[in-house]
Backbone as a chain_set.jsonl record, in Angstrom:
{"seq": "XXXXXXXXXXXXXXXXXXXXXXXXXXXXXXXXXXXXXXXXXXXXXXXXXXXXXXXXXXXXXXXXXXXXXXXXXXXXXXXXXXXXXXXXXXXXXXXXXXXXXXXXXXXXXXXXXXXX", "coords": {"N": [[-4.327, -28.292, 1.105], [-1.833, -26.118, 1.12], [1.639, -26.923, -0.335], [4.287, -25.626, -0.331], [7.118, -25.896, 0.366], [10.666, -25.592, 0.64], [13.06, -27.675, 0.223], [13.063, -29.345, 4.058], [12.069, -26.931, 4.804], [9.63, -23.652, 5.147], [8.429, -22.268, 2.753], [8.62, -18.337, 2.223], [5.898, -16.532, 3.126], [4.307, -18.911, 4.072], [4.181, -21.41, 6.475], [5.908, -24.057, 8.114], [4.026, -26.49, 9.624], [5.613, -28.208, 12.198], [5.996, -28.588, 14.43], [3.951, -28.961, 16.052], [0.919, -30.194, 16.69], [-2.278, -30.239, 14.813], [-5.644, -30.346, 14.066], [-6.852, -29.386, 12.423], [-4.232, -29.105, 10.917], [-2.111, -30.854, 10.257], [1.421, -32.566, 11.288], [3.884, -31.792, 9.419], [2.711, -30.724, 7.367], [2.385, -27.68, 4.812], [1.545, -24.752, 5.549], [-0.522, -21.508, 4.146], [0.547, -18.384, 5.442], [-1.892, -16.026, 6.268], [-1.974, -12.493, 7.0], [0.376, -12.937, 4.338], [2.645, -11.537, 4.577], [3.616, -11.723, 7.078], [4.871, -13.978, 7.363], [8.492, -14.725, 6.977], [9.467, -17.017, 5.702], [11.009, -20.397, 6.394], [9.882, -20.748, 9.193], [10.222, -18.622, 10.004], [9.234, -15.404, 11.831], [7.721, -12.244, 10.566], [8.847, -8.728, 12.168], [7.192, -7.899, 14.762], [5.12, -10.208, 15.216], [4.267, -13.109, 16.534], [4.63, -17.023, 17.102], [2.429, -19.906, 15.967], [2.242, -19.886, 12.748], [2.903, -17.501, 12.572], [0.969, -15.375, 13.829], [0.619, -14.234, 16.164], [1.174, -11.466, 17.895], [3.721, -10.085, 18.646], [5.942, -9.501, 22.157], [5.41, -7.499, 24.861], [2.431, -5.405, 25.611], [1.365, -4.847, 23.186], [-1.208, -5.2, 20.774], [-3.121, -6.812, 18.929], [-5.011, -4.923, 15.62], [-7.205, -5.913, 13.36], [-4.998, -6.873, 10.946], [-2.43, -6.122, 11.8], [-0.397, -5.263, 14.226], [0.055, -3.172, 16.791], [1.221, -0.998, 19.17], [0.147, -0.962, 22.244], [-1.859, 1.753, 24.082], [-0.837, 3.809, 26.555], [-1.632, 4.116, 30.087], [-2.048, 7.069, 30.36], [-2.806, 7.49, 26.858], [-4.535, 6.148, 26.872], [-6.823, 7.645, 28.852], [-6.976, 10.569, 27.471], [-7.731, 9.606, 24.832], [-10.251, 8.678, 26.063], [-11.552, 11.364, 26.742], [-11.813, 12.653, 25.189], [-13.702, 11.352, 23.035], [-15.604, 11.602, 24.71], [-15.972, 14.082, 24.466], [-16.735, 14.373, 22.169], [-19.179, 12.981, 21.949], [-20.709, 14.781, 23.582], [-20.59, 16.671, 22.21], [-22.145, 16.117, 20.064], [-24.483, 15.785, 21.083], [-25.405, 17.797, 21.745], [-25.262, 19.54, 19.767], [-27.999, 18.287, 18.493], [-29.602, 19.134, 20.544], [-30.012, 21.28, 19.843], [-31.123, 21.609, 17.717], [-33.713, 20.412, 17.502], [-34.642, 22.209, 19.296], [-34.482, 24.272, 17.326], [-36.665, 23.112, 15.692], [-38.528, 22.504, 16.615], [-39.432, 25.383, 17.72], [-39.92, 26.67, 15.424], [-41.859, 25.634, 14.12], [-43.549, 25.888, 15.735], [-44.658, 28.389, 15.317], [-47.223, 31.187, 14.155], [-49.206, 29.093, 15.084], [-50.433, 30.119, 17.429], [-49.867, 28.667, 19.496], [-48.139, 29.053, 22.515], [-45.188, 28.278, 24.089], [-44.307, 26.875, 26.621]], "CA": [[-3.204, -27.687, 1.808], [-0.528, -25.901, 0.45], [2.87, -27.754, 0.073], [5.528, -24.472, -0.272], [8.131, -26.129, 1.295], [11.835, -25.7, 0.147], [13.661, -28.602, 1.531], [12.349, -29.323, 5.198], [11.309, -25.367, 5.497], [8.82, -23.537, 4.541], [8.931, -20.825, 1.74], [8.177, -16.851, 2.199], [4.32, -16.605, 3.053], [3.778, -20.046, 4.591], [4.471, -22.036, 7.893], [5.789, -25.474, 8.472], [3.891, -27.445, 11.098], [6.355, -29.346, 12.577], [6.033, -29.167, 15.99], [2.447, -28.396, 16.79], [-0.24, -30.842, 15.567], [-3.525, -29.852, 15.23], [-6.988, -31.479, 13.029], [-6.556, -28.263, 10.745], [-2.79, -29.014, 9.988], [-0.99, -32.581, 10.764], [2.317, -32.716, 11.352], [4.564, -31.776, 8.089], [2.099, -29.925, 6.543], [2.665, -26.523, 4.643], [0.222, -23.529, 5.338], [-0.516, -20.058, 3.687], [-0.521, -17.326, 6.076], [-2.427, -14.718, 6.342], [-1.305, -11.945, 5.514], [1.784, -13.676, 3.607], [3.702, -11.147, 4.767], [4.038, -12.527, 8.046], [6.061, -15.076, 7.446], [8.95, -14.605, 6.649], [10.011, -18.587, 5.315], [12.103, -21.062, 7.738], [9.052, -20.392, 9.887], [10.169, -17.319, 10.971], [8.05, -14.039, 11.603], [7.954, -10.716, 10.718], [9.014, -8.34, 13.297], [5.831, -7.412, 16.148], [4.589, -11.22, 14.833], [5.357, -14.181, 16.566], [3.851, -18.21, 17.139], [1.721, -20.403, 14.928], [2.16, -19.399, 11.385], [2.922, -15.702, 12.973], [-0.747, -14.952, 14.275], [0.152, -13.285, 17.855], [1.75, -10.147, 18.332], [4.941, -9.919, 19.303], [6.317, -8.456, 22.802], [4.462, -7.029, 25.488], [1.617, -4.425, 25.8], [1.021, -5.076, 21.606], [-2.667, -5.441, 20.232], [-3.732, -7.426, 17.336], [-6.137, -4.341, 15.465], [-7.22, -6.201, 12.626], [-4.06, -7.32, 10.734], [-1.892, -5.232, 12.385], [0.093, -5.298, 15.803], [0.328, -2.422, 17.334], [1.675, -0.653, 20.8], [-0.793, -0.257, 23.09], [-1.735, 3.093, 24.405], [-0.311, 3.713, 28.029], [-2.827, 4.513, 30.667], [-2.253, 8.66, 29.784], [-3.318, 7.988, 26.181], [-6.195, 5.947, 27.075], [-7.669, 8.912, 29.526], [-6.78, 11.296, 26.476], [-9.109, 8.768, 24.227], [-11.847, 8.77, 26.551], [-11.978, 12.793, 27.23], [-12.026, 13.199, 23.324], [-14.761, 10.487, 22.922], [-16.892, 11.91, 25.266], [-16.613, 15.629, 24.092], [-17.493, 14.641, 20.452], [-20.561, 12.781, 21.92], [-21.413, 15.509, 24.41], [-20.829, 18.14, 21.108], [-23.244, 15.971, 19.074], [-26.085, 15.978, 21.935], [-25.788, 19.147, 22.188], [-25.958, 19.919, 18.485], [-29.136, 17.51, 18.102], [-30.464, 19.557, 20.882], [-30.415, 22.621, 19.198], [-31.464, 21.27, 15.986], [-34.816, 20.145, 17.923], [-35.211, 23.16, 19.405], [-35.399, 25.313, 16.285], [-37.601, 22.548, 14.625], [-40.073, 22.815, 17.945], [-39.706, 26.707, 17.674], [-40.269, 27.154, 14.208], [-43.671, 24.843, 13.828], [-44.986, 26.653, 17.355], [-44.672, 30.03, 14.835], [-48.357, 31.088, 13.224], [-50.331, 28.587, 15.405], [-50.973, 30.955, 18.423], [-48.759, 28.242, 20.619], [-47.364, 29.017, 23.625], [-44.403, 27.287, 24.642], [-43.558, 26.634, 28.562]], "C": [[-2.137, -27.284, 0.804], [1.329, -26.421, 0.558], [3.688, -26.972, -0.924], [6.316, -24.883, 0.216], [9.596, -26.448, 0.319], [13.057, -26.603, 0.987], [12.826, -28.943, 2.597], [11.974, -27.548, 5.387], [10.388, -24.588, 4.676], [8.97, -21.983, 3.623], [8.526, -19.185, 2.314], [6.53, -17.305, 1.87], [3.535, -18.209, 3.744], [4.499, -20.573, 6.004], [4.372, -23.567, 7.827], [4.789, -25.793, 9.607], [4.78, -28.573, 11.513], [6.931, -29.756, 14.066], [4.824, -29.193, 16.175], [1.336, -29.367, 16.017], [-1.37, -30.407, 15.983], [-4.729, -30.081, 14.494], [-6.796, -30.714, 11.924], [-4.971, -28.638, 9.814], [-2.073, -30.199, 10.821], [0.258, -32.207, 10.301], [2.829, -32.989, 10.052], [3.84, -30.937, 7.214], [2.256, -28.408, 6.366], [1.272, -25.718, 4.656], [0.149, -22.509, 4.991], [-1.079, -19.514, 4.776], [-0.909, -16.287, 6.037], [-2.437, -13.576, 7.002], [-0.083, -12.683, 5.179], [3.084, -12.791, 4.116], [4.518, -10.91, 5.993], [5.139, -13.476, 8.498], [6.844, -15.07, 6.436], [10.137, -15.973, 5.213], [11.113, -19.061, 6.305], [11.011, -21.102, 8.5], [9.827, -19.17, 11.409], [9.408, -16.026, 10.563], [8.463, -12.819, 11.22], [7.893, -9.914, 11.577], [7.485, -7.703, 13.466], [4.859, -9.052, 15.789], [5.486, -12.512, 15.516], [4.262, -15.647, 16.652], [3.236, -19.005, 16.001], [1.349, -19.807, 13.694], [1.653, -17.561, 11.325], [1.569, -14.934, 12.923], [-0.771, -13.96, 15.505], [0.8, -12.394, 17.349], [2.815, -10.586, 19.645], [5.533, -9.531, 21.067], [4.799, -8.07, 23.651], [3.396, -5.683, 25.313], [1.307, -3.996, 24.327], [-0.519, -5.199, 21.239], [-2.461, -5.439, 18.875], [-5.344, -6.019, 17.061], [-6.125, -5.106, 13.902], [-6.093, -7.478, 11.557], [-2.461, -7.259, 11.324], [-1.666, -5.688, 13.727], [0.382, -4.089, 16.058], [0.458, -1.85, 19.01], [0.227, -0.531, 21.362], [-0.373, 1.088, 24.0], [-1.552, 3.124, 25.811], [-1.527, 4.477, 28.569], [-3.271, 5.812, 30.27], [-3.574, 8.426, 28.442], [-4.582, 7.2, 26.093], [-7.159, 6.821, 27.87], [-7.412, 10.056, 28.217], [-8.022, 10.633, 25.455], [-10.059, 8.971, 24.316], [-12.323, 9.982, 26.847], [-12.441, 13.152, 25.927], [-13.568, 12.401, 22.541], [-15.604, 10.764, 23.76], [-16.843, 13.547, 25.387], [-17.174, 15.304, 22.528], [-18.87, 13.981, 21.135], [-21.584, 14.113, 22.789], [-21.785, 16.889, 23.122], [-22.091, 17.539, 20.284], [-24.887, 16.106, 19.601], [-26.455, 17.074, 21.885], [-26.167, 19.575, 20.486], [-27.466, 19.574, 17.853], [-29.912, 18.422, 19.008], [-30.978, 20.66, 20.424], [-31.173, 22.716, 18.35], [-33.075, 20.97, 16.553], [-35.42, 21.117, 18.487], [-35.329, 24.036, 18.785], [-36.153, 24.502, 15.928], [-38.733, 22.916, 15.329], [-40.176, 24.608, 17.863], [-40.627, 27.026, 16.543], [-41.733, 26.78, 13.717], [-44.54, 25.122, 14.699], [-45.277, 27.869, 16.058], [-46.28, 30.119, 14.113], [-49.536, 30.274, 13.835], [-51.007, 28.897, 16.535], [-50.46, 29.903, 19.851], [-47.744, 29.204, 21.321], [-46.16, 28.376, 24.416], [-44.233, 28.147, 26.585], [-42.593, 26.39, 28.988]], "O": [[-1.688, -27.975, -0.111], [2.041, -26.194, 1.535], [3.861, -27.36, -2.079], [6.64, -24.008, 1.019], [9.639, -27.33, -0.538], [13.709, -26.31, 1.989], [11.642, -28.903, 2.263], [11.534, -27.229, 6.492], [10.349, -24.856, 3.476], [9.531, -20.932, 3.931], [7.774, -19.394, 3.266], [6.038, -17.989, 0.972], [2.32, -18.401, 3.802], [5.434, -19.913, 6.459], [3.367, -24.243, 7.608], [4.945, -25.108, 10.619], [4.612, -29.737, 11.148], [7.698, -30.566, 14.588], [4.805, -30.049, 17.059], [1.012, -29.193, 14.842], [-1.639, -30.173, 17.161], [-4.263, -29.253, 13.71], [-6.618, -31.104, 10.77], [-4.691, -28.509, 8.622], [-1.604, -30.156, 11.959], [0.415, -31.647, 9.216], [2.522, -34.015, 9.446], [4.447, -30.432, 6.27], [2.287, -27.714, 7.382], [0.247, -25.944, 4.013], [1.059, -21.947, 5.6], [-2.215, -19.652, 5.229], [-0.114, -15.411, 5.699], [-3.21, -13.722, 7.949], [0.486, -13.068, 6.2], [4.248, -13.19, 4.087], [5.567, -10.278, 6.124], [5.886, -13.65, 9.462], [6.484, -15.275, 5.277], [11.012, -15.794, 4.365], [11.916, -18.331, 6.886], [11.114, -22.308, 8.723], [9.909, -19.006, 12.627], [9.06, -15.66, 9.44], [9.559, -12.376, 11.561], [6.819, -10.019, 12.169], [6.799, -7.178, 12.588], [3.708, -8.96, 16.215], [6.645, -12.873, 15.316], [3.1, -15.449, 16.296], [3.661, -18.64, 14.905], [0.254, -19.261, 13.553], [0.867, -16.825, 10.726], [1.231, -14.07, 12.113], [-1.664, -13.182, 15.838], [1.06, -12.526, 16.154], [2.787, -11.059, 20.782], [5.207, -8.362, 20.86], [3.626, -8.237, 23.314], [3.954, -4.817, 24.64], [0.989, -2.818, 24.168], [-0.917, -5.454, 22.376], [-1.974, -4.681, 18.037], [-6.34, -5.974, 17.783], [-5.113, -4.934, 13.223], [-6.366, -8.675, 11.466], [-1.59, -8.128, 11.277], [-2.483, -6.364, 14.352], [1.296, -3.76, 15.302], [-0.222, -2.339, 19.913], [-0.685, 0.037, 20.76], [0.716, 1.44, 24.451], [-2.258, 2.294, 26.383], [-2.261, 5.221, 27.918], [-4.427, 6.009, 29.896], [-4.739, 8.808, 28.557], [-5.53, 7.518, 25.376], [-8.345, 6.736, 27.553], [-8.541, 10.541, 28.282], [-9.123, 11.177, 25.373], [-10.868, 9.326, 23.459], [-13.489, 10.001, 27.241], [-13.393, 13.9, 25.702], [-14.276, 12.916, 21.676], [-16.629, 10.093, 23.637], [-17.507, 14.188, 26.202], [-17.959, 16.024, 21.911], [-19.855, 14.619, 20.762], [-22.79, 14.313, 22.648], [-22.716, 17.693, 23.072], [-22.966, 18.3, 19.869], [-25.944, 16.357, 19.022], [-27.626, 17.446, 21.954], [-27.307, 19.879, 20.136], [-28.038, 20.26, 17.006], [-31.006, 18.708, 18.522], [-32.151, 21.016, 20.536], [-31.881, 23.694, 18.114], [-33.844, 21.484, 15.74], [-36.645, 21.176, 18.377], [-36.122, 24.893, 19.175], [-37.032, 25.249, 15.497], [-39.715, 23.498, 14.868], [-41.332, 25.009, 17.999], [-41.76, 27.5, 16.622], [-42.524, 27.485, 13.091], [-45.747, 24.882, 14.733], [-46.469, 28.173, 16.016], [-46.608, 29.106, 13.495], [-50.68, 30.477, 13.427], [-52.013, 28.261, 16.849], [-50.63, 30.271, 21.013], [-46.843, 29.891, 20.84], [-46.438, 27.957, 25.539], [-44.131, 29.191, 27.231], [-42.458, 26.319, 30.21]]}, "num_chains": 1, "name": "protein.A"}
């Protein structure tokens, strides 16, 4: 465990436990979090970061993507999302179909095939 602690608080990049016990971190113990730049020291967060060694996301209608908190998209730009995500797949079917139908054209050519 890391023991960052300036006085009773905990430095830039780490988190006291000193209310919350838990098998990973007993009471008093200093922790590195991840990303460091989370925590701010005192065990306070960086803004859209809040809770246990600043892990949640802040505020309502927020999503954890990765490291990151960000807004979530309001119902609009989730129907915007899904119209755009299902014209690039409908453009790629359609491109694959084409692409299959010159390959099937081109190898009928010379062998006295008939297509139906």
């Amino acid at each position: 465990a890391t023991q960052a602690a300036v006085g009773y608080q905990a430095a830039k990049g780490h988190f006291l436990m000193d209310m919350i016990v838990t098998e990973a971190a007993p009471l008093g113990e200093v922790k590195a979090c991840s990303p460091k730049e989370n925590c701010l020291g005192a065990n306070r967060c960086a803004q859209k970061f809040t809770g246990l060694m600043c892990e949640s996301c802040a505020g309502e209608k927020m999503i954890r993507e990765g490291i990151e908190c960000n807004q979530c998209a309001g119902t609009a730009g989730q129907i915007v999302r899904l119209f755009f995500g299902i014209l690039v797949w409908v453009a790629k079917l359609w491109f694959l179909c084409r692409l299959n139908r010159k390959a099937g054209i081109s190898s009928q050519k010379g062998t006295g095939a008939v297509a139906i």
